[in-house]
C-alpha distance (Angstrom), angle and dihedral (degrees) to the residues before:
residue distance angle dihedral
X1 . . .
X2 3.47 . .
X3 3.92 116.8 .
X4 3.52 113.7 -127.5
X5 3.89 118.4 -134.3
X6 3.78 122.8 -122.4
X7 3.74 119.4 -117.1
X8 4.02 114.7 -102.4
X9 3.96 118.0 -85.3
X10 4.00 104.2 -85.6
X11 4.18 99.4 -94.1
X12 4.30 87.9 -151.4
X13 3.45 122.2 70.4
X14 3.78 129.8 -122.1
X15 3.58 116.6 -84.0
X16 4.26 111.8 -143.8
X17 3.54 83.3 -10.2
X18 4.20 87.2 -55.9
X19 3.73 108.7 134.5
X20 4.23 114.2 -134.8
X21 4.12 113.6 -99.3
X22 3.37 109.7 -96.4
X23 4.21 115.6 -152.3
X24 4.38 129.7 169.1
X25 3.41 114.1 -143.7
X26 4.14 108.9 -116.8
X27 3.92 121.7 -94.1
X28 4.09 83.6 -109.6
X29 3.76 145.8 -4.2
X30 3.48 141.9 138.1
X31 3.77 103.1 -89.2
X32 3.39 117.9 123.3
X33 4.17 94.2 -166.8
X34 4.11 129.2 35.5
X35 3.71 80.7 -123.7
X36 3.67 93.9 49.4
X37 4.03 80.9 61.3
X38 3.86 101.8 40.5
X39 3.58 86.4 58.1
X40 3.41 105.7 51.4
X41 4.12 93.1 35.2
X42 4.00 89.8 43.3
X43 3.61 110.0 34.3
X44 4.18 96.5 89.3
X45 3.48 97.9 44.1
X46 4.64 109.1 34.4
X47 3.86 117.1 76.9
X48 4.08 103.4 -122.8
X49 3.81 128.5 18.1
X50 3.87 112.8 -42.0
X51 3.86 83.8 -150.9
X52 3.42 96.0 50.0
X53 4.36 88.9 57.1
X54 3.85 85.5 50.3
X55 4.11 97.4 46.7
X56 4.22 84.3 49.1
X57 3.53 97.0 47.5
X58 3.59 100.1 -109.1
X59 4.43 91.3 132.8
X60 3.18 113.1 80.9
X61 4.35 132.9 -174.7
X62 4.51 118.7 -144.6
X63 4.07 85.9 -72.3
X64 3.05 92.7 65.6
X65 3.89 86.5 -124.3
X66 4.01 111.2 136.4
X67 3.62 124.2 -103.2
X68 4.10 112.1 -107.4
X69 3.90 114.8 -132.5
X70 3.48 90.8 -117.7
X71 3.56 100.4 38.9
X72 4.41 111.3 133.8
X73 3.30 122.8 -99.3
X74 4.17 110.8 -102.3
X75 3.75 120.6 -168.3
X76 4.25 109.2 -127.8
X77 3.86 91.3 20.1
X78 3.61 109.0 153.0
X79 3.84 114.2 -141.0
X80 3.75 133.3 -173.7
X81 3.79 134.6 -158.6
X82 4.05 145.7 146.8
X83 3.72 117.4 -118.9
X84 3.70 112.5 -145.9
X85 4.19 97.4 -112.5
X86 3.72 112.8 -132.2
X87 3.82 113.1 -102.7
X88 4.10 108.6 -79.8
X89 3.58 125.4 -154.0
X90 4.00 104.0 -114.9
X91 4.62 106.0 -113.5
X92 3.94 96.4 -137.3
X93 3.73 89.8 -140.2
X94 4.05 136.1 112.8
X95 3.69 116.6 -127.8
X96 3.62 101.8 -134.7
X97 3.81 118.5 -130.4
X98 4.11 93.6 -135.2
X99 4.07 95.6 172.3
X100 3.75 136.7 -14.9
X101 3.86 142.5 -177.6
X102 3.84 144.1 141.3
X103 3.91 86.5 -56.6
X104 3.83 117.8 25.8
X105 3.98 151.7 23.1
X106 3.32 129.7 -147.6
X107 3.21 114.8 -154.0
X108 3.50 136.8 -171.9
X109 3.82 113.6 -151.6
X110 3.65 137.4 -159.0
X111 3.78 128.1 -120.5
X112 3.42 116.9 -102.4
X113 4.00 88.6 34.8
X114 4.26 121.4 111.9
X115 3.44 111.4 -138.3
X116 3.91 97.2 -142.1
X117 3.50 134.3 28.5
X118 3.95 113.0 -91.0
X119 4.03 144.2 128.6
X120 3.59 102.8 -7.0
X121 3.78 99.1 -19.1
X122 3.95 102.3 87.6
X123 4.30 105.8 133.8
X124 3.61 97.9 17.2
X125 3.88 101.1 61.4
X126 3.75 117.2 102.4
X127 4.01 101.4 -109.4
X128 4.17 93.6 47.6
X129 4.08 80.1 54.1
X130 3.73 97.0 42.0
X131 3.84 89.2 42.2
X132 3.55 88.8 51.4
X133 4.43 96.8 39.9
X134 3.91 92.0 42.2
X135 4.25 103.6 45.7
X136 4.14 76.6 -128.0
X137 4.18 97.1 132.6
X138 3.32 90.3 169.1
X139 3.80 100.9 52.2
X140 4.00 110.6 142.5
X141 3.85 128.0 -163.6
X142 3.43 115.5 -127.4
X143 3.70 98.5 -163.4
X144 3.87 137.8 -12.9
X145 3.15 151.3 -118.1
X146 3.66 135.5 -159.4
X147 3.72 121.6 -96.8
X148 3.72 96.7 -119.6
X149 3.57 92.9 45.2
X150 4.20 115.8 77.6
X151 3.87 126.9 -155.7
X152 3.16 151.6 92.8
X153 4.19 116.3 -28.8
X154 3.61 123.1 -179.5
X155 3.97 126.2 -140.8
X156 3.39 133.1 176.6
X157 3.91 129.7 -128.3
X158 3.99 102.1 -146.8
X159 3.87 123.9 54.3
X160 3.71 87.5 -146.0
X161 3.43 88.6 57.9
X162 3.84 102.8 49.2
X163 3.19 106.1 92.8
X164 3.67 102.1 51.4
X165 3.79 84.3 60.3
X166 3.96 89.0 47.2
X167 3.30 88.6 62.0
X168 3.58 110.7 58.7
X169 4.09 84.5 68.6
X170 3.66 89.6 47.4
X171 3.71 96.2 51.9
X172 3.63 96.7 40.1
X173 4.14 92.1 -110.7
X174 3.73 95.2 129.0
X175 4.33 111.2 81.0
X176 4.05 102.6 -152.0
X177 3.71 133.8 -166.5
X178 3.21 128.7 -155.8
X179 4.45 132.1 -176.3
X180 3.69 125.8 -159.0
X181 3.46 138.5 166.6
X182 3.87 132.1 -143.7
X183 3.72 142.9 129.2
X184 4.06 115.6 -23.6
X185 3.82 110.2 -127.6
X186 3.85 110.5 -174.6
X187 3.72 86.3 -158.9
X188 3.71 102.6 57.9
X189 3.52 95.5 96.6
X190 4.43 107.6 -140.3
X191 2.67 142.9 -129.1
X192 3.92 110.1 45.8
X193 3.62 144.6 126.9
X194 3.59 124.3 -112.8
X195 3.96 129.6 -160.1
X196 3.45 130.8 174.5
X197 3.90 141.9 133.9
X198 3.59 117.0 -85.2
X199 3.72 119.3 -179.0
X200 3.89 128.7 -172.5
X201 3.39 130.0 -153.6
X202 3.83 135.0 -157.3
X203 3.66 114.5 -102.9
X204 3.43 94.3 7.2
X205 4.15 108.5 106.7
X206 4.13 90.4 -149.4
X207 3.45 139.2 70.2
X208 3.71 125.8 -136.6
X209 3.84 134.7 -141.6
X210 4.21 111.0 -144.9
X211 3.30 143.1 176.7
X212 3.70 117.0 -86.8
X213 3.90 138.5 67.5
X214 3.94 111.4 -25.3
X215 3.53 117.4 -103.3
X216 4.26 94.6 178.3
X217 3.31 124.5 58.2
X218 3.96 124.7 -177.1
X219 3.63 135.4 -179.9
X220 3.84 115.4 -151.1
X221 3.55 128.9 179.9
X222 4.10 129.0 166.0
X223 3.78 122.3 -96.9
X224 3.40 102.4 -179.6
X225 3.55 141.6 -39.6
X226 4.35 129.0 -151.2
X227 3.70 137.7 177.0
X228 4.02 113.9 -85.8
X229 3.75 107.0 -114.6
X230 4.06 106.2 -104.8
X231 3.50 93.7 24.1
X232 4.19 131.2 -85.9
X233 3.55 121.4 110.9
X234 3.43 122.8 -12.7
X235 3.74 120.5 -113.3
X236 3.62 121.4 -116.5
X237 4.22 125.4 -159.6
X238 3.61 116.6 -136.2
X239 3.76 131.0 -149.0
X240 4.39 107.6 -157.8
X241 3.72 126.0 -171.6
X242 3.34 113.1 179.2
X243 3.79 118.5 -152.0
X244 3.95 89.6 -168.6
X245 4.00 137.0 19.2
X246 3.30 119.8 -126.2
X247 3.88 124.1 158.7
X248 4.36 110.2 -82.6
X249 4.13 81.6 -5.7
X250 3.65 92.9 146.7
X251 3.42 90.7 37.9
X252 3.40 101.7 52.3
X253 4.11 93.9 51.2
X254 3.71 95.3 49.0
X255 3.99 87.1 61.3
X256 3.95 94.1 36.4
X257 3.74 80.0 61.5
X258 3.49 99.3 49.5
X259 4.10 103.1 -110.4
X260 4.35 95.8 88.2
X261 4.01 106.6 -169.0
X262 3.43 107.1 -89.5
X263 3.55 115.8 -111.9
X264 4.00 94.5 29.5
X265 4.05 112.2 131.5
X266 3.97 90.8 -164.6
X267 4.08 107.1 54.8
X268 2.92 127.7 78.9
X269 3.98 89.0 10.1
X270 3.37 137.7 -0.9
X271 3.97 109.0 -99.3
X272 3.75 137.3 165.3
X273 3.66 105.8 -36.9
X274 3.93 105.3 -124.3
X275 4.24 106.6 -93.0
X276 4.09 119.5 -128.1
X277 3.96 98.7 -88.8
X278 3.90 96.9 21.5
X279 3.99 92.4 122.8
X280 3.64 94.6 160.7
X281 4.05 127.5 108.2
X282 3.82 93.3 13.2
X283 4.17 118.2 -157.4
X284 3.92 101.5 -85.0
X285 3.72 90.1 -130.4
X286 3.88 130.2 106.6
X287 3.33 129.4 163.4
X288 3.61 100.6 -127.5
X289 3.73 109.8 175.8
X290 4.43 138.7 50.0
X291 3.59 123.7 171.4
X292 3.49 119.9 172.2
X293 3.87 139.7 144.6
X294 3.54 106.6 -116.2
X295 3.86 112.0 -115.5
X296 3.79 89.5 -142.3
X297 3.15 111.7 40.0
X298 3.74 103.6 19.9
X299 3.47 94.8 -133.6
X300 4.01 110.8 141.7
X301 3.81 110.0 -123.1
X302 3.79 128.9 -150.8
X303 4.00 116.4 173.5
X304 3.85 130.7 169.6
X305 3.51 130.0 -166.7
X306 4.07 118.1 -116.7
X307 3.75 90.1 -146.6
X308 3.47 128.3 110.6
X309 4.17 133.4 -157.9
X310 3.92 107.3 -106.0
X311 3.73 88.9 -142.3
X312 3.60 98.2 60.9
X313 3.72 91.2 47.4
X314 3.22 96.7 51.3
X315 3.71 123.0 -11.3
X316 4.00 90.3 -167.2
X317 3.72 91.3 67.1
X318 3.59 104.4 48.2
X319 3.64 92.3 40.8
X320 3.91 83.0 55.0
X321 3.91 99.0 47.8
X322 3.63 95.5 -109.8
């Protein structure tokens, strides 16, 4: 089998610890310039005039030399360039440093806080900050989190490295825990295991559970429960440990059994999505535990966030938005 060969070494830097778009020029086409191509490829999806970035210089080939407007079109030709990120809505919160050595960070990351760049999250994501706050440009996340869900996140300090750490969430070798907090139901008998089949679909902002074998599998047991301040239902505290990790599983289970995570503007139904610079009424759900052995060193891992859900604190001021 015949090896393939990596791309070249990215000859810009990172930008606000964003690394530079990276795109090969098809096998064929019918452009007669690289510019020709970048236009027509580019045009839909990069903020300003794609031919505009090529005229100024801003394209540039593995030599870091700049791509002329009228340079030929050449099949496999690697090209580099930044895209101008859309304006982002600073997230007031510290990434906390939970753990670091020659190999990893833990991190512990705020709601309301991507943990990669993607869409309209670019700067503000947790690894283009930690990049940026550590001098470690080639930071990698080894996993993810949702942006309205806070915790701990794991990335990895050597590319060479990454995909060892990859794969202890792939194979299942990494025991999380999880805490939430939603509506108490004395009835909703705990602890117990749910499965089910939960499918996610592009563009659409839900997951689904269908029939057929179970792909998610979630352990939840009760950690608590308290009256709600003023009366209503009480609220209950939730410990989750997910056996699998599929998109919104937890998420999805705690409203298929009736107690949805308070806060969440997906499950039951589809609400408002939450606005850049809405911080208020966060998702009361943090992954607050990782314990691993590391794959590298061997060393066994335990790590727990030092966050804790607003509205188990105090119900009064997450209900109020503060």
């Amino acid at each position: 089998m015949r090896r393939r060969t990596p791309p070249p070494p990215p000859p810009l830097p990172q930008r606000d610890g964003v690394d530079p778009v990276r795109l090969r020029l098809p096998a064929d086409g019918p452009w007669a310039t690289v510019r020709e191509h970048l236009v027509e490829r580019l045009s839909g999806a990069a903020a300003g005039s794609v031919g505009a970035m090529v005229d100024a210089g801003g394209v540039v080939t593995a030599d870091g030399r700049p791509v002329a407007p009228d340079a030929p079109y050449r099949p496999g030709l690697y090209v580099w360039f930044h895209r101008d990120p859309p304006p982002e809505v600073p997230v007031p919160f510290p990434v906390e440093v939970v753990y670091r050595d020659e190999h990893i960070v833990v991190a512990d990351k705020p709601h309301f806080l991507a943990t990669t760049p993607r869409g309209g999250h670019v700067r503000q994501t947790a690894l283009a900050r930690l990049r940026t706050e550590l001098g470690l440009p080639a930071l990698g996340a080894a996993h993810r989190l949702d942006r309205l869900t806070a915790g701990l996140v794991l990335f990895t300090v050597r590319p060479e490295e990454r995909g060892a750490y990859q794969g202890l969430f792939r194979d299942r070798l990494v025991r999380k825990e999880y805490e939430a907090v939603a509506v108490h139901d004395p009835a909703l008998v705990l602890p117990r295991t749910v499965r089910s089949r939960i499918v996610k679909e592009r563009g659409v902002l839900a997951a689904r559970e269908t029939d057929g074998e179970p792909n998610a599998v979630t352990r939840v047991e009760a950690a608590g429960h308290r009256p709600r301040p003023g009366g209503g239902p009480g609220l209950g505290r939730y410990r989750l440990v997910p056996a699998t990790g599929q998109t919104h599983q937890l998420r999805v289970h705690l409203s298929t059994l009736g107690v949805p995570i308070l806060g969440d503007p997906l499950y039951p139904e589809v609400t408002d999505p939450v606005a850049p610079g809405d911080f208020r009424r966060p998702l009361q759900l943090l992954a607050r535990g990782l314990d691993f052995t590391d794959p590298v060193t061997g060393r066994e891992h335990r790590f727990r966030s030092g966050r804790t859900l607003t509205a188990w604190e105090s119900y009064a001021d997450w209900a109020g938005g503060r």
